[in-house]
MARBA-3410 file (N, C-alpha, C, O; in Angstrom, 1 decimal):
55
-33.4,55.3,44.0,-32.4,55.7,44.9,-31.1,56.2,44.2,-30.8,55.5,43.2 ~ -30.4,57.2,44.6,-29.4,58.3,44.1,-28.4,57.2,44.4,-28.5,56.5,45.4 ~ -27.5,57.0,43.6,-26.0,56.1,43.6,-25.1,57.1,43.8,-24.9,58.0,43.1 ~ -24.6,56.8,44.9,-23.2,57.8,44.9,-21.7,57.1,44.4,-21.2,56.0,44.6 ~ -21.4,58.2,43.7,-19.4,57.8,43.7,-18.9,58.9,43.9,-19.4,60.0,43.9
-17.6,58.4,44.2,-16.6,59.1,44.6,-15.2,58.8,43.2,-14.9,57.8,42.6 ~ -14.8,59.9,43.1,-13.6,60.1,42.2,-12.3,59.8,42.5,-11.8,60.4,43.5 ~ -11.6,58.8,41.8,-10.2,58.5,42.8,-9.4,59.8,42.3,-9.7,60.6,41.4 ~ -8.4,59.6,43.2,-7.5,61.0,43.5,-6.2,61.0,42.2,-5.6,62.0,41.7 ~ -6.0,59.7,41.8,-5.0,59.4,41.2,-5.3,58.6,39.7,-4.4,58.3,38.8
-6.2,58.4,39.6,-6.7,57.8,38.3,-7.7,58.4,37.9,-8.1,58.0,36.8 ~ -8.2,59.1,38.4,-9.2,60.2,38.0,-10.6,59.5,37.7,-11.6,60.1,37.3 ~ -10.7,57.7,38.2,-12.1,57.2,37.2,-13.3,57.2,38.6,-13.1,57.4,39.8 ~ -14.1,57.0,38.1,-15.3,56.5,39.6,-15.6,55.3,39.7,-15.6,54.5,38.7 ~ -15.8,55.1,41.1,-16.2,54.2,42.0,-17.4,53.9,43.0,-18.1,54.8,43.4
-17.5,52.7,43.4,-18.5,53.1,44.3,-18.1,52.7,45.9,-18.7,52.8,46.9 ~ -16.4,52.1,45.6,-16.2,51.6,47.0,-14.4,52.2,46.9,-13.6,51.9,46.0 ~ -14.3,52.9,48.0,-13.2,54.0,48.0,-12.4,54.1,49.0,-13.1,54.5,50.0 ~ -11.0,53.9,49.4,-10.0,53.5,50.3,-9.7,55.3,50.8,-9.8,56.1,49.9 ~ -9.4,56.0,52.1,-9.2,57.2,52.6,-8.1,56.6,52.9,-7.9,55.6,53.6
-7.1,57.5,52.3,-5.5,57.8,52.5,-4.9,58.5,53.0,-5.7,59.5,53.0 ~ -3.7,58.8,53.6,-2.5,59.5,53.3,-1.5,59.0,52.3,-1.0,57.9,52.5 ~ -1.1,59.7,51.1,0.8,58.9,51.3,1.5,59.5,50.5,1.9,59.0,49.4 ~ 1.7,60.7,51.0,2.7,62.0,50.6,2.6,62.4,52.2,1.8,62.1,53.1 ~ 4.1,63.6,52.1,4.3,64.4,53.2,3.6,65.2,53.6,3.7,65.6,54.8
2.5,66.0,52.3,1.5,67.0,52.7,0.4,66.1,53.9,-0.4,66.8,54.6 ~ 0.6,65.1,54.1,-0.8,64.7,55.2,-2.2,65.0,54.8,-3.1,65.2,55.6 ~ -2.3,65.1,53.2,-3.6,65.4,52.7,-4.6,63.4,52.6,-4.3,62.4,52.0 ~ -5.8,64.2,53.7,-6.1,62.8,53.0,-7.1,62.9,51.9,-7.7,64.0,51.8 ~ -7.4,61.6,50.8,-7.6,61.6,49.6,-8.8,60.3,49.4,-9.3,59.9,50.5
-9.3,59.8,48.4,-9.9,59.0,48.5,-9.4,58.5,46.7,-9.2,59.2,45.6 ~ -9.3,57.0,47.1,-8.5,56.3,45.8,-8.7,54.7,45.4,-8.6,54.0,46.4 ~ -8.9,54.5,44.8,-9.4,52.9,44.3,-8.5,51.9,44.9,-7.5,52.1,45.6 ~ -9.1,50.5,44.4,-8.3,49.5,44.8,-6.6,49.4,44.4,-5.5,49.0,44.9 ~ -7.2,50.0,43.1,-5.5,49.4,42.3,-4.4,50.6,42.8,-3.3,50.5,43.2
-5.2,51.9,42.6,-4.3,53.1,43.2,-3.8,52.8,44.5,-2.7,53.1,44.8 ~ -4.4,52.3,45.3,-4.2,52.2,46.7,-3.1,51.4,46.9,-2.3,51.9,47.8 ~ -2.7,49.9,46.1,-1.9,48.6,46.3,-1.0,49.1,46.0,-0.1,48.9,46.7 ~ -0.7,50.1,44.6,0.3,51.0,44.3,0.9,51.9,45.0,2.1,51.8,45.1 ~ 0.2,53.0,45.6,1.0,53.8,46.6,1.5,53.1,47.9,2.3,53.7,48.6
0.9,52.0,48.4,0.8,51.8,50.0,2.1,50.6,50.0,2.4,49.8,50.9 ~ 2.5,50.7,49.2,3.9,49.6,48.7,5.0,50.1,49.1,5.5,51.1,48.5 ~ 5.6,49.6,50.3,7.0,50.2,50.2,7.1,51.6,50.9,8.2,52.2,50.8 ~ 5.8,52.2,51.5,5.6,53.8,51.4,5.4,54.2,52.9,4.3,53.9,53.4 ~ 6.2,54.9,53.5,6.2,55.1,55.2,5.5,56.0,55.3,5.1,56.2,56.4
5.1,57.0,54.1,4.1,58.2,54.4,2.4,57.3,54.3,1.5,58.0,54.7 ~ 2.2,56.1,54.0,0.8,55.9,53.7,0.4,55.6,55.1,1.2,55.1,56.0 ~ -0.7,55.8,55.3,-1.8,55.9,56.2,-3.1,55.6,56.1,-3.7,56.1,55.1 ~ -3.6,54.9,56.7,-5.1,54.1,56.2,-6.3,55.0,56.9,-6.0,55.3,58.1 ~ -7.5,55.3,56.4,-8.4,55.8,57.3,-9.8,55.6,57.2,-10.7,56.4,57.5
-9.9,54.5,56.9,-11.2,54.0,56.3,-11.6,53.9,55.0,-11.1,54.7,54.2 ~ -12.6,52.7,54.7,-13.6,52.3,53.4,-14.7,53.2,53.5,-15.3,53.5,54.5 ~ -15.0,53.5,52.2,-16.2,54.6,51.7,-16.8,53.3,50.8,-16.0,52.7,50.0 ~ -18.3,52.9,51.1,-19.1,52.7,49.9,-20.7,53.4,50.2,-21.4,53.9,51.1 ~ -20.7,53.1,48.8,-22.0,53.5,48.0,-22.8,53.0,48.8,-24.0,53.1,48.6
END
């Protein structure tokens, strides 16, 4: 069976379990790791949660 990952948006490494974001003004959503996630979603009125991605 084919393993899927997904690439974080901000650290550029792969994964196999992936947080769907907003958190900039563009309203782009993204997909981003644990640690990127705890980092932007701090303090941040643009973040927006939109579900877990796993493998």
């Amino acid at each position: 069976m084919k393993q899927r990952i997904k690439y974080c948006k901000i650290c550029k490494k792969d994964f196999s379990t992936m947080y769907r974001i907003q958190y900039e003004t563009k309203k782009e959503w993204v997909f981003v790791c644990k640690d990127c996630l705890l980092k932007v979603k701090k303090d941040n009125p643009q973040y927006r949660y939109g579900g877990t991605w796993k493998a």
